[in-house]
N, C-alpha and C positions, 0 to 999 in steps of 0.2 A: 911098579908100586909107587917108585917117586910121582907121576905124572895122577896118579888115581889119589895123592893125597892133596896134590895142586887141586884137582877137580871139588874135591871134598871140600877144602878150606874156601875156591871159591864159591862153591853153592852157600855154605855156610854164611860168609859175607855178606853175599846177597842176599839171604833169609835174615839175616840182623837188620839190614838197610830196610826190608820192605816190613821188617817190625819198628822201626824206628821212625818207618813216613808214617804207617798206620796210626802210632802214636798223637803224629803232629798231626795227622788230618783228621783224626776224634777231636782233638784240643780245639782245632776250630772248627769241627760244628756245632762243638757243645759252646766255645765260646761266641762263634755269632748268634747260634741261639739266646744264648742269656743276655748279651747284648740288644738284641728285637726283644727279648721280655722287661729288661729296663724300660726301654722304651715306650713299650704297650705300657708300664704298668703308670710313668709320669705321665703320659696324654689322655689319659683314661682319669687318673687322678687331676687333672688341670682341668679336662673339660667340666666336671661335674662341677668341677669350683666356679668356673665361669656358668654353670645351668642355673644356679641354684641360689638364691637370698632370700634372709631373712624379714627384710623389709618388702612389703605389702606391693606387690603389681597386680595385674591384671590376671595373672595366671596362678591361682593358688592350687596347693599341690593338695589339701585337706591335711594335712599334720602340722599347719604355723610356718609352715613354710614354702615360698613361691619361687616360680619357673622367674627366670630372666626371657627379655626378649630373643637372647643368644641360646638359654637354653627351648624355649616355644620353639624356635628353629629347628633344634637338635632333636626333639623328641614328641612334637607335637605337630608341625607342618609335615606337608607331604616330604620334606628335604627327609626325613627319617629313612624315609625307603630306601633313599640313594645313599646314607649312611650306615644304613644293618647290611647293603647287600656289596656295599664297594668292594670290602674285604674279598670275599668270595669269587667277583669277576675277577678280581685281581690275581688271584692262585689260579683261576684257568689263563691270564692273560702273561704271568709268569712262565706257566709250563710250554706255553706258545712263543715267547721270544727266548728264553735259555740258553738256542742255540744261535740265535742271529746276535747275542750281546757278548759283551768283554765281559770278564768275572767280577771287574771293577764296576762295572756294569748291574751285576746282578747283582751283588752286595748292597749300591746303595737302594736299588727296587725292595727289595727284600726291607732294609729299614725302614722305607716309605709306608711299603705293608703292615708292618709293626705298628706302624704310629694310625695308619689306619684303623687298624683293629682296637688300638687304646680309644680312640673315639666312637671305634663302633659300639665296646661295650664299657663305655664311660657309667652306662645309667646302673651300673650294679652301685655304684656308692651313693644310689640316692635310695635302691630299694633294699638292700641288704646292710646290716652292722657291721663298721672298719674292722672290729672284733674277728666275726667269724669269717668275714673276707682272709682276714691273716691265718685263720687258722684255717680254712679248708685250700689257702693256697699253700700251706707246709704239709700237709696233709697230701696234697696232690706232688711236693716236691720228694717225697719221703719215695712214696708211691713211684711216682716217673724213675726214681734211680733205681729203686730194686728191679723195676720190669728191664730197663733200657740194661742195666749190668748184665742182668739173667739173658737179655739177646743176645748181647755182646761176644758172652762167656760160654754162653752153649753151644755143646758141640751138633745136639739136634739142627735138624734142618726143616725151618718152620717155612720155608719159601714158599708151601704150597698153600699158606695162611691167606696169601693176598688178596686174589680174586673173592674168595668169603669177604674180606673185611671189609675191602672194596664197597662192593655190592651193597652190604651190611651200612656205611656210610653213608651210598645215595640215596640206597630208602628212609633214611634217617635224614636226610635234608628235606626229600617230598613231606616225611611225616610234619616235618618243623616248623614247614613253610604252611601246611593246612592247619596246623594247629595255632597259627598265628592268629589265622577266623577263626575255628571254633573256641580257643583258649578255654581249652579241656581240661580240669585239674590232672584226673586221673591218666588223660594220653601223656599230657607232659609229665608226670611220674614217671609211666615204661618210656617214656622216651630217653629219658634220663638216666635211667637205669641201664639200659639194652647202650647209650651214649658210652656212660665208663669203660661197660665194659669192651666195647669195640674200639675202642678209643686205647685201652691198656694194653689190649693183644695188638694195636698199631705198634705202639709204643715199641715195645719187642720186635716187634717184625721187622719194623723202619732203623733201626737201630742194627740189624743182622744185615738188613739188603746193602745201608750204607759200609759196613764190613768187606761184605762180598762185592761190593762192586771197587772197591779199590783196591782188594787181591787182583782183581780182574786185570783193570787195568794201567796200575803200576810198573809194571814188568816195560809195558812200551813207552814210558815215559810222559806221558803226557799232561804236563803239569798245568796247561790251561783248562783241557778238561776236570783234571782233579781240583780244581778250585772251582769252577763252578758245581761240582759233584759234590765240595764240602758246603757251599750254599743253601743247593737244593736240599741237603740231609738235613741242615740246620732249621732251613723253611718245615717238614716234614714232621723234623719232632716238635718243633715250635706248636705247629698246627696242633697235635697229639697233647700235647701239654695242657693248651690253651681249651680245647673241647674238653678235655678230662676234668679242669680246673672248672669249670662254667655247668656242668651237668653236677658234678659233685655239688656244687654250690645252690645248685638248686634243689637237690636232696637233703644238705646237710645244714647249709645258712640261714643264719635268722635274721627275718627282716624288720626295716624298721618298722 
C-alpha cells in the first residue's frame, strides 16, 4: 500500500509539472504572438507615414493627398508584388528551415516576418478610417480569445478540423490571388466572408493542436523542440489573427 501511494504522489507530481510547463508554454506563444503583432502593427503604421504627404508630388492619390517617391515604390511600381507576397514565401520558407535552425533562430525569423507583414499591409491606413481600423481590430481581439479559450478548454476533439480548413485556406489564396485581376466587388465579399469564418475554426483548432502537441511531447523532455513548438504555435495563431483581422475589415471598415 505504502509503495502504491509513492506511485500516486509520484504520478501526481508529474501531472502538476506537465500542467505547470503547459502554462509557461501558452504564455509564450501568446506572448510571442503579441510581441510579432506590435511589431506588425508600428511598420505597417511607419510605412504609411513614409507613403503618404500632403504636399503636392507627382503622384496624387485623388483625395488632396499624394503618394511619396517611397510610397510609388511601395504600392505603385512593380516592387508591390514582391511586397504583398514576401509574407507568404516566408511562412513556406519558415516551415522549411524550423528544423535545420536554433529556436533563437526562429524567434528572430518570425519577428522579421511580422515586420514583413506590417509593410505588407501598411496600405489599410491610407484606405480605411484609424477609427474603424481600431475598432474592427478589438472586434477581431474580443473574437480571437473566445474562439482560441473555447480550443483550449474543450474537451472535444476537433483534430479532424484540419485537412477541411486546410484545404478551405488554399483555395481561398487561388481565389485572392485571381481576384487581384478581376477586383470583383461581390467575389471579394464571399471571399471575405467564407475568410472569417475559416480563419475562426483555425483559431480553435491551432490553439487545441498547440495543446496536444506539448502533452505529446513533454514527457521526453525536449525543451529545444518545445521552443521552437512555442514559435511555430505563435507564428500559427498570429497568422489566424491577422487574416481574421484583414477580412473582417474588409466587411466591416469604413474607408476613406
Amino acid at each position: 500500500m505504502a509503495e502504491l501511494n509513492t506511485i500516486r504522489a509520484r504520478a501526481g507530481a508529474r501531472t502538476a509539472q506537465i500542467d505547470e510547463g503547459l502554462r509557461a508554454h501558452m504564455n509564450k506563444v501568446y506572448g510571442t504572438m503579441s510581441v510579432g503583432m506590435v511589431i506588425t502593427a508600428l511598420a505597417a503604421w511607419a510605412m504609411s507615414g513614409l507613403a503618404v504627404s500632403d504636399a503636392p508630388t507627382a503622384y496624387a492619390m485623388g483625395d488632396g493627398t499624394y503618394l511619396t517617391e517611397f510610397g510609388y515604390a511601395l504600392y505603385a511600381s512593380p516592387l508591390r508584388w514582391v511586397v504583398m507576397f514576401l509574407p507568404l514565401i516566408m511562412v513556406f520558407a519558415f516551415g522549411a528551415l524550423i528544423n535545420r535552425i536554433s529556436a533563437a533562430g526562429a524567434q528572430l525569423f518570425f519577428y522579421t516576418f511580422a515586420l514583413a507583414m506590417g509593410v505588407s499591409i501598411s496600405w489599410i491606413f491610407m484606405v480605411f478610417t484609424g477609427f474603424s481600423i481600431v475598432q474592427v481590430f478589438l472586434i477581431t481581439a474580443i473574437s480571437f480569445a473566445g474562439l482560441s479559450l473555447w480550443g483550449y478548454t474543450t474537451k472535444k476533439d476537433i483534430s479532424g478540423w484540419g485537412s477541411f480548413l486546410i484545404m478551405g485556406v488554399i483555395g481561398l489564396i487561388v481565389a485572392s490571388i485571381v481576384n487581384i485581376f478581376l477586383a470583383s466587388p461581390a467575389t471579394m465579399f464571399a471571399i471575405s466572408v467564407i475568410g472569417v469564418l475559416l480563419f475562426a475554426g483555425l483559431t480553435a483548432y491551432d490553439t487545441q493542436n498547440i495543446k496536444n502537441q506539448y502533452l505529446a511531447h513533454a514527457r521526453h523532455g525536449d525543451g529545444e523542440w518545445l521552443a521552437k513548438s512555442a514559435i511555430m504555435g505563435a507564428l500559427n495563431l498570429y497568422l489566424d489573427f491577422i487574416n481574421m483581422f484583414m477580412f473582417l475589415l474588409q466587411l466591416f471598415g469604413n474607408r476613406e
